[in-house]
DOPA-844785 format. One record per residue (C-alpha): residue in one letter; residue number from 1; y, x, z. Coordinates in pm, 1 decimal. Layout:
% residues N
> A;NUM;Y;X;Z
...
% end
This chain:
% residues 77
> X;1;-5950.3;-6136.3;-1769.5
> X;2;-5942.8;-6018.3;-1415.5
> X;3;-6047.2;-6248.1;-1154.8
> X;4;-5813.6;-6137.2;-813.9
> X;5;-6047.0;-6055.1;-441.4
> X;6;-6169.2;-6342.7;-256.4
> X;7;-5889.6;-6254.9;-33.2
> X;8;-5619.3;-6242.6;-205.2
> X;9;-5718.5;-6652.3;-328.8
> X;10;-5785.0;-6753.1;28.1
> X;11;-5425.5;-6627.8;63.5
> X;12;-5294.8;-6822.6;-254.3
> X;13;-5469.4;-7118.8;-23.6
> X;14;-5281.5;-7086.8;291.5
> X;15;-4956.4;-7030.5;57.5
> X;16;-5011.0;-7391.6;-137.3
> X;17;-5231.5;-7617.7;23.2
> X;18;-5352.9;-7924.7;-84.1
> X;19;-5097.0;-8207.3;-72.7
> X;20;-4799.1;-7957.4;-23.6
> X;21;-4509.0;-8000.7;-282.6
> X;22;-4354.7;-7762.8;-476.8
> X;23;-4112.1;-7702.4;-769.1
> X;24;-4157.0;-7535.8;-1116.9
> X;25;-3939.3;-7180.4;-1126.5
> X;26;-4137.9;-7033.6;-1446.2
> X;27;-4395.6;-7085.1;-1701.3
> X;28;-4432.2;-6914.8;-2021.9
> X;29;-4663.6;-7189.4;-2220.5
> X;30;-4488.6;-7438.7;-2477.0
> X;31;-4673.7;-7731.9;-2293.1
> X;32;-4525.8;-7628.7;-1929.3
> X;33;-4296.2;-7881.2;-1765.9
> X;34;-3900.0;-7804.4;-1750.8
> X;35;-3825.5;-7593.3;-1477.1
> X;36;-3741.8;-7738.6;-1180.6
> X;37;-4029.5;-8003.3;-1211.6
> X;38;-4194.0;-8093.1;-849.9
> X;39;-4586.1;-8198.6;-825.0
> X;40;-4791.9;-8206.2;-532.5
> X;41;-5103.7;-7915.2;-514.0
> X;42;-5437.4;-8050.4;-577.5
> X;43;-5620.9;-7744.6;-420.5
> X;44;-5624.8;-7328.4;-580.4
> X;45;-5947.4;-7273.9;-818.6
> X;46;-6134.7;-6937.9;-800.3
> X;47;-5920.3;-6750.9;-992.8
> X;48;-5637.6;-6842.1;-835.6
> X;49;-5458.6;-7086.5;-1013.9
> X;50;-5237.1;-7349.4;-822.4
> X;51;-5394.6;-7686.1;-965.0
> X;52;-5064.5;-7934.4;-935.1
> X;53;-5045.1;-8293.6;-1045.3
> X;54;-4661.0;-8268.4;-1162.7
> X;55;-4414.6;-8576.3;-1155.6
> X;56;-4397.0;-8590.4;-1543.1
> X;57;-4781.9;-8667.8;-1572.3
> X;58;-4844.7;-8264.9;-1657.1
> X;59;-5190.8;-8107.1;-1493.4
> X;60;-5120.2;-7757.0;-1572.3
> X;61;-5204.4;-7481.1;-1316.7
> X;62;-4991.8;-7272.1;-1154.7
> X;63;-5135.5;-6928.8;-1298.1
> X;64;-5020.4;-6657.5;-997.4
> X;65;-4913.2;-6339.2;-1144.2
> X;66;-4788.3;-6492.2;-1443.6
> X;67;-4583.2;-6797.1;-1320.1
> X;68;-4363.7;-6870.8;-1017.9
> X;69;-4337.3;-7191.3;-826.2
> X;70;-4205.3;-7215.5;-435.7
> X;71;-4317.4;-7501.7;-167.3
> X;72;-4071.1;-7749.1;-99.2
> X;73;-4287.1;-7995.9;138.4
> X;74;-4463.9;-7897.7;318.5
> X;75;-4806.7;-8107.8;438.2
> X;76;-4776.2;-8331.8;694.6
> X;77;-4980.2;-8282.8;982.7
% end
């Protein structure tokens, strides 16, 4: 597995902060919410991944590059 630059996931950060909401477009894993879930972002790990705490109770990440998700709130300043 390839981890992406430092850059390019301090860019994945500005994109989806913390406490920003956003909605489910894809995932290819049998344990993904339904598409067009919302959750709020936790905060983006080192490789990248969009942690989310979705509506339904799911925790998975948001794996960029592989699935899609767009902001729909976002934080409050």
């Amino acid at each position: 597995m390839m981890f992406p630059r430092r850059e390019v996931v301090e860019r994945i950060k500005k994109q989806y902060p913390a406490g920003c909401r956003v909605q489910l477009d894809q995932m290819d894993d049998v344990q993904a919410p339904p598409i067009g879930t919302c959750g709020t972002v936790l905060g983006v790990d080192g490789t990248g991944g969009v942690m989310v705490k979705w509506d339904n109770g799911s925790g998975l990440n948001v794996v960029c590059g592989e699935d899609r998700c767009h902001v729909i709130q976002e934080v409050e300043a």
